[in-house]
ZATI-78841 format. One record per residue: residue number from 1; residue in three letters; x negated, y negated, z of N, C-alpha, C in turn. Coordinates in steps of 0.001 Angstrom, whole numbers. Atoms other than C-alpha are relative to their C-alpha. Example, Ala and Ser with C-alpha at 12.3 -4.5 7.8 and 13.67 -1.06 7.14 Angstrom:
BEGIN
    k    r      n_X      n_Y      n_Z     ca_X     ca_Y     ca_Z      c_X      c_Y      c_Z
    1  Ala     -890     1190        0   -12300     4500     7800     -900    -1200        0
    2  Ser      820     1190      -60   -13670     1060     7140      770    -1090      730
//
This chain:
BEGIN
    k    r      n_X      n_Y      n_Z     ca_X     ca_Y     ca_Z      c_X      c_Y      c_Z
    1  Unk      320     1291      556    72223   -42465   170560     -591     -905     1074
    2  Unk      760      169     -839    71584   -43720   173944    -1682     -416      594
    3  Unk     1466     -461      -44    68406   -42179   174334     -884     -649     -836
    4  Unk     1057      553     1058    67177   -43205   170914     -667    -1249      321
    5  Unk     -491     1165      -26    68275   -46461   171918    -1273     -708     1187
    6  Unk     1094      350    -1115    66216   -46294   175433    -1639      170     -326
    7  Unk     1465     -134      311    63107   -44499   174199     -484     -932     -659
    8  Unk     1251     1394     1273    62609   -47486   171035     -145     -908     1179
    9  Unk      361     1283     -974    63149   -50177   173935    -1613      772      723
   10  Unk     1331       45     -657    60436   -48128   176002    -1146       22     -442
   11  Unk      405     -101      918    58400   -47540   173397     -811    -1658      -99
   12  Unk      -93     1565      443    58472   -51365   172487    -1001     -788     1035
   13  Unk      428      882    -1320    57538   -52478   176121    -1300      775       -3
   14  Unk     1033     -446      181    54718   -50334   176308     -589       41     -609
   15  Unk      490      371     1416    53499   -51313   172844     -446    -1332      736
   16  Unk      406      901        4    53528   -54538   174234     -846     -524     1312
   17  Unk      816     -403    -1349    52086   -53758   177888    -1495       93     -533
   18  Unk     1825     -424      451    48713   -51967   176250     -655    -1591     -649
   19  Unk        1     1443      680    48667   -54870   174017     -776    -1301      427
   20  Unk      334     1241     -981    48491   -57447   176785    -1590      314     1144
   21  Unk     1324     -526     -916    45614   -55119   178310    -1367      260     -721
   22  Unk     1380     -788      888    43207   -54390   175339     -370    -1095       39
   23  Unk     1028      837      240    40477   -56243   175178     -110     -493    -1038
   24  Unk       19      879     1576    40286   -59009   172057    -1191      135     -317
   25  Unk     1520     -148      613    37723   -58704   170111      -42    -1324     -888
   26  Unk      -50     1373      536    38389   -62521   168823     -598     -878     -136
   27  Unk      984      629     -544    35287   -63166   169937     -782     -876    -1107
   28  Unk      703      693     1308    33596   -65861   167484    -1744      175      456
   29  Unk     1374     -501      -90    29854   -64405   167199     -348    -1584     -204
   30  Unk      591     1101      841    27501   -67751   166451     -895      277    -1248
   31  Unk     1187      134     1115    25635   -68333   163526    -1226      130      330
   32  Unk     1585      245     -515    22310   -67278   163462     -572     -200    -1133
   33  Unk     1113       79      887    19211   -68047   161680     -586      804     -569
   34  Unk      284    -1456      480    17028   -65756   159961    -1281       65      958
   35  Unk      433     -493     -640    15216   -65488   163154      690      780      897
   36  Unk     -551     -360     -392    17905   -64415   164741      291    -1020     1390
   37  Unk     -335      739    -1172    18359   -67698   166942     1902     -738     -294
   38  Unk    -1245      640      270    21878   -69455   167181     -279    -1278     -684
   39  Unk      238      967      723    22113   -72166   164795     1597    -1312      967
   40  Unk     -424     1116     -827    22940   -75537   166756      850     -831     -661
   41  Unk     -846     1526      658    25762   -77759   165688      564     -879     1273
   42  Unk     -363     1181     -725    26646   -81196   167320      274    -1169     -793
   43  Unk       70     1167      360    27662   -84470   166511     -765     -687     -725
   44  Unk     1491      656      449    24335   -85458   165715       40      795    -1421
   45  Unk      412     -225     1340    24048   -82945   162935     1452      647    -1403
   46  Unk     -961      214      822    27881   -83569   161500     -421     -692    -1236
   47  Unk     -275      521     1309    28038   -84755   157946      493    -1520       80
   48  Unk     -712     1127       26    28636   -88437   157885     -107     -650    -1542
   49  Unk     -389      919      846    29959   -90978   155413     -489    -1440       72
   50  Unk     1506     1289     -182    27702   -94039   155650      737     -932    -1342
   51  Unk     -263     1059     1179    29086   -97397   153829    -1499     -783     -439
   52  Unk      476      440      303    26350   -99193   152201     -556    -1200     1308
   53  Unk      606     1097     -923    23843  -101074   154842      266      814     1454
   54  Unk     -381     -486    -1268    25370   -99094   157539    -1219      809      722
   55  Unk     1037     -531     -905    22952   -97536   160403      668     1188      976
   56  Unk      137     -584     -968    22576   -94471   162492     -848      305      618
   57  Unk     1355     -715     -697    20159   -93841   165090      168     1411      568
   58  Unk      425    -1488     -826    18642   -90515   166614     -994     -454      771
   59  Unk      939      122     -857    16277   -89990   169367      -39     -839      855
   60  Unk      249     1296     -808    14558   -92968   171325       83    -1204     -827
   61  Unk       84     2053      999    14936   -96862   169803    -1237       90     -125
   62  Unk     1574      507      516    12205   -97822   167900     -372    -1462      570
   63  Unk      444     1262     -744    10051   -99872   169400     -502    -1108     -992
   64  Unk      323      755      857     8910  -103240   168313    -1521      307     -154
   65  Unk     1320     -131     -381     5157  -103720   167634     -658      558     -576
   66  Unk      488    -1083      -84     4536  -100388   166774    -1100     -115    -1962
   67  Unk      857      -42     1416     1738  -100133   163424      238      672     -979
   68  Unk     -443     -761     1259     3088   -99324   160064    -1346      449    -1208
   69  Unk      628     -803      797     1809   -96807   157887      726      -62    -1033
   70  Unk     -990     -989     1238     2868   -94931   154582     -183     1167     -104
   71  Unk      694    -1461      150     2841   -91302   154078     -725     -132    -1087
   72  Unk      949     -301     1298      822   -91678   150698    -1393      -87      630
   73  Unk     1746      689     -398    -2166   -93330   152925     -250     1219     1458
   74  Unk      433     -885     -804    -1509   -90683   155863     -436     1447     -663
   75  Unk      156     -746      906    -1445   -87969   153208    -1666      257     -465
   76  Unk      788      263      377    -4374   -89131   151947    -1402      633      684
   77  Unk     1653     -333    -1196    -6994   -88810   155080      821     -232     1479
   78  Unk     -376     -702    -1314    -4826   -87291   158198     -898     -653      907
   79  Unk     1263      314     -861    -7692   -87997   160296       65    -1540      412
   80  Unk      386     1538     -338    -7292   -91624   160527     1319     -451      721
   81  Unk    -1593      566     -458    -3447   -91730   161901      262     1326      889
   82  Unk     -265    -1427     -549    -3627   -88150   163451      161     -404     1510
   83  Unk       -1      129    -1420    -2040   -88559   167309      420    -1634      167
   84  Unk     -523     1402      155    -1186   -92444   166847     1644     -279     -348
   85  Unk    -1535      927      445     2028   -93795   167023      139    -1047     -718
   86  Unk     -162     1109      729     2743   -95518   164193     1757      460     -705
   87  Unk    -1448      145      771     6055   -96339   161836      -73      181    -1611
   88  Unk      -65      -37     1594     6813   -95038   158363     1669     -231     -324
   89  Unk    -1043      274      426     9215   -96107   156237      531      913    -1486
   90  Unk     -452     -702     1596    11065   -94555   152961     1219      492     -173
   91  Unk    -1210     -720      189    13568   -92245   151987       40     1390      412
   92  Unk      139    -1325       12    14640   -88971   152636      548      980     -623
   93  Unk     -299     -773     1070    14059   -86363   149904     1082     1459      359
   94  Unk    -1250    -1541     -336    15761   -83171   151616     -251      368     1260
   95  Unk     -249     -346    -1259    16864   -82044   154850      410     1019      236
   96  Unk     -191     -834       42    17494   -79253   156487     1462      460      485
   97  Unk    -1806     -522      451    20717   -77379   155850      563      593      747
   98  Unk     -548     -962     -892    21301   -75317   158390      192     -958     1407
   99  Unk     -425      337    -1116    20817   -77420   161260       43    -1863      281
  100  Unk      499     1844      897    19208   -81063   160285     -961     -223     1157
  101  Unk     1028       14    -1046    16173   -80160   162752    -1264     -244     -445
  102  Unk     1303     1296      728    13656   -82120   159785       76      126    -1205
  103  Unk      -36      841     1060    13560   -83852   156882    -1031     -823     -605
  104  Unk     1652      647      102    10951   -84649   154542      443    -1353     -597
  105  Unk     -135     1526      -62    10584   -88254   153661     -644     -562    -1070
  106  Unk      592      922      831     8713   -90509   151004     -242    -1304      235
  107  Unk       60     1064        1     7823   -93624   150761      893     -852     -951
  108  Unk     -847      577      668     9961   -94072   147908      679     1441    -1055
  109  Unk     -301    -1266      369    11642   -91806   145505     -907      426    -1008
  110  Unk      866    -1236      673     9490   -89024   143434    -1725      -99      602
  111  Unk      744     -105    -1056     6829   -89987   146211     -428      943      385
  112  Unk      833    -1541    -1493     4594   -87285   148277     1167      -85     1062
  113  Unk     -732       14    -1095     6186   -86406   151029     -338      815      759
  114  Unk      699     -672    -1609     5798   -85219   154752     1314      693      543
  115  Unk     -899    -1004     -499     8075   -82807   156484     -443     -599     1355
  116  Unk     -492      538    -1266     9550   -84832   159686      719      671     1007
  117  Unk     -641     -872     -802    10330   -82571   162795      190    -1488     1596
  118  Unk     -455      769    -1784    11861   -84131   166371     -190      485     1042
  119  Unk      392     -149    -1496     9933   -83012   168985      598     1691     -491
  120  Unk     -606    -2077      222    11261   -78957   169898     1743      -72       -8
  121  Unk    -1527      288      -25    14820   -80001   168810      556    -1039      421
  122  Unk     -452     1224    -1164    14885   -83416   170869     1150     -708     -649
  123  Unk    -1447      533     1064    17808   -84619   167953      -31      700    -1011
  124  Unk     -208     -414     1644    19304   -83828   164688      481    -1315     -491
  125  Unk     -299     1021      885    19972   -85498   161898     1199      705    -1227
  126  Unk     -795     -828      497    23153   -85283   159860     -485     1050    -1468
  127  Unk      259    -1127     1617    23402   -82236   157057     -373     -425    -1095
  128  Unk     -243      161     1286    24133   -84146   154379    -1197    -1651      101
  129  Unk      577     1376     -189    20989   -87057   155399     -832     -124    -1449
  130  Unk      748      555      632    19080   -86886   152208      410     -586    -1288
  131  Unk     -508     1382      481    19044   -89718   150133      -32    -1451      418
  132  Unk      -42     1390     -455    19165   -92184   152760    -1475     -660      669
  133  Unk     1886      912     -383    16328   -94669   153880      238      514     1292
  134  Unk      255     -356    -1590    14911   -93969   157014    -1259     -655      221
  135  Unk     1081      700     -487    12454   -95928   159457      -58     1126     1159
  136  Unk     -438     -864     -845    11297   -93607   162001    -1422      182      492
  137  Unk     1659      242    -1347     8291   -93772   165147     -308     1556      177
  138  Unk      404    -1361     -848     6142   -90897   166134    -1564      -59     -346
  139  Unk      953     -522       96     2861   -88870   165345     -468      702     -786
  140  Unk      183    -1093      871     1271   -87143   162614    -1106     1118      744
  141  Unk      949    -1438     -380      -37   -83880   163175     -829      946    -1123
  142  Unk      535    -1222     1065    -2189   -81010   160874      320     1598      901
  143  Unk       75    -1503     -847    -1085   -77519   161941       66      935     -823
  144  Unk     -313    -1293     1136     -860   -74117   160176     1503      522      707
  145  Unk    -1783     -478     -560     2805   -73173   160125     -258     2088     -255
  146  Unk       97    -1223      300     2748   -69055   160152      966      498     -691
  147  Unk    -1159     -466     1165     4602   -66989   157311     1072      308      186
  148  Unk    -1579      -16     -846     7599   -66272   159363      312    -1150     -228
  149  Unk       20      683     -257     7689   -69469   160058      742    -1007    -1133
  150  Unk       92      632     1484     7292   -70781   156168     1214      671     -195
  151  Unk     -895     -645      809     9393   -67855   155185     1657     -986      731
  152  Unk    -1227      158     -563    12245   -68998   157721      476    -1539     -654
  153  Unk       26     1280      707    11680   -72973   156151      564       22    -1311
  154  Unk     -861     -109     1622    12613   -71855   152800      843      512     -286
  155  Unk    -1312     -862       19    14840   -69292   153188     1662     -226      665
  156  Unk    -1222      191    -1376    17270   -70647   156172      824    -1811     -687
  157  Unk     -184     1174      258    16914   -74424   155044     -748     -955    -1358
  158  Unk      272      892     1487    15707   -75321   151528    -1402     -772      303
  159  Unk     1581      926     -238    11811   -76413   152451     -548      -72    -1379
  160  Unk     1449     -329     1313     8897   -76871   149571     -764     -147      502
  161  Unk     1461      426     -426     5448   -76414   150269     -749      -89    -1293
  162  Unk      694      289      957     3189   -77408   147746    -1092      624     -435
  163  Unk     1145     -508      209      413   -75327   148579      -71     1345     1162
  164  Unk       47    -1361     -670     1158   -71574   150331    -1485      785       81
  165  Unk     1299     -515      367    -2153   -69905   151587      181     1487     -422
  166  Unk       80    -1058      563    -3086   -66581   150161     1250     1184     1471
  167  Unk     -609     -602     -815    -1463   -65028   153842     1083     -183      284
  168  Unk    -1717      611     -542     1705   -66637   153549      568    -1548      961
  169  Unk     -121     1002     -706     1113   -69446   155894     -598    -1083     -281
  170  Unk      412     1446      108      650   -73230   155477     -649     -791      473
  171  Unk      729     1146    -1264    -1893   -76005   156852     1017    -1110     -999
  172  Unk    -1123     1473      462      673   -78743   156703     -594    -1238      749
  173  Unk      172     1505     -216      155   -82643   157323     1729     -225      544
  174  Unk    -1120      133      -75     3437   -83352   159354      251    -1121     1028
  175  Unk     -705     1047     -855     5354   -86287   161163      794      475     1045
  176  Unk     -582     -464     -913     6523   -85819   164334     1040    -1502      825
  177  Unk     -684     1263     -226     9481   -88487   165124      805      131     1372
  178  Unk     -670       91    -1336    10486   -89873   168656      971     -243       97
  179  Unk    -1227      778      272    13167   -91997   167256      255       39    -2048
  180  Unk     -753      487     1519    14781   -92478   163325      874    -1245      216
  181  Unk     -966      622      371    16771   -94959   162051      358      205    -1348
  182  Unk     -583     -129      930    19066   -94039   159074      653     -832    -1091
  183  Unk     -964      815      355    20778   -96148   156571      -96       28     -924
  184  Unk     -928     -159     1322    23049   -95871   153429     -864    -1575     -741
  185  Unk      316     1006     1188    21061   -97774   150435     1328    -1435     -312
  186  Unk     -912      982      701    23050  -100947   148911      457      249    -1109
//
């Protein structure tokens, strides 16, 4: 009985020896994209609760001064606001879900709208931002987005394009923002 008695104890300890030596595999992989990049979370692109009137900024402060536009009139003829820092104002129709790395915008609601990126990641904006008004400085650009690219926009984070070319890829009209300002309707 002894014996039994010694072998379960050794048994036991050496159960719990290996134990203390195996390697965990507890390891939390990150989220990736469907490029296979890690999908970024921070502060910036937490979920907030916004009381009525309330403000959040991203990026750089908007400056004063700066020459207001609308997307309906940049929309319109690119060419005349293309590379200019100017200020649009509106709302924002939908954002992106995965990380909140742009958000298209309006001037008001059932508006055109422009697909707003921040520089190569320079901020986010929270998950849950659309809906709320936004004022927000930068640059419009015209580029062709490539079908990866598109595909990863719709598939990863809920995009619309309005007009897909025959190869899969987009010439988009897009806002490029230095700074936002956010804020919960009345």
């Amino acid at each position: 009985m002894r014996k039994t008695s010694f072998l379960f104890v050794a048994i036991f300890v050496l159960a719990g020896f290996s134990a203390s030596f195996a390697q965990s595999d507890d390891t939390v992989k990150p989220e990736l994209n469907s490029k296979g990049d890690p999908v970024h979370r921070s502060s910036q692109n937490s979920p907030v609760d916004l009381k009525a009137g309330e403000k959040i900024t991203r990026g750089a402060a908007l400056a004063n001064g700066v020459k207001k536009a609308t997307v309906e009139k940049a929309l319109a003829d690119p060419s005349k606001l293309e590379g200019k820092t100017v200020e649009i104002s509106g709302v924002i129709v939908r954002s992106c879900k995965t990380e909140g790395c742009w958000m298209e915008m309006a001037d008001k609601e059932g508006g055109k709208s422009v697909r707003v990126t921040f520089g190569d990641h320079a901020f986010f904006i929270p998950l849950n931002a659309a809906g709320l008004k936004v004022r927000a400085q930068g640059v419009f650009k015209t580029n062709v987005l490539p079908k990866d690219k598109v595909d990863h926009l719709i598939n990863d984070d809920g995009a619309k394009f309005d007009k897909i070319n025959a190869d899969g890829s987009v010439t988009e009209v897009k806002f490029d923002a230095t700074g936002v300002v956010l804020t919960k309707a009345k």
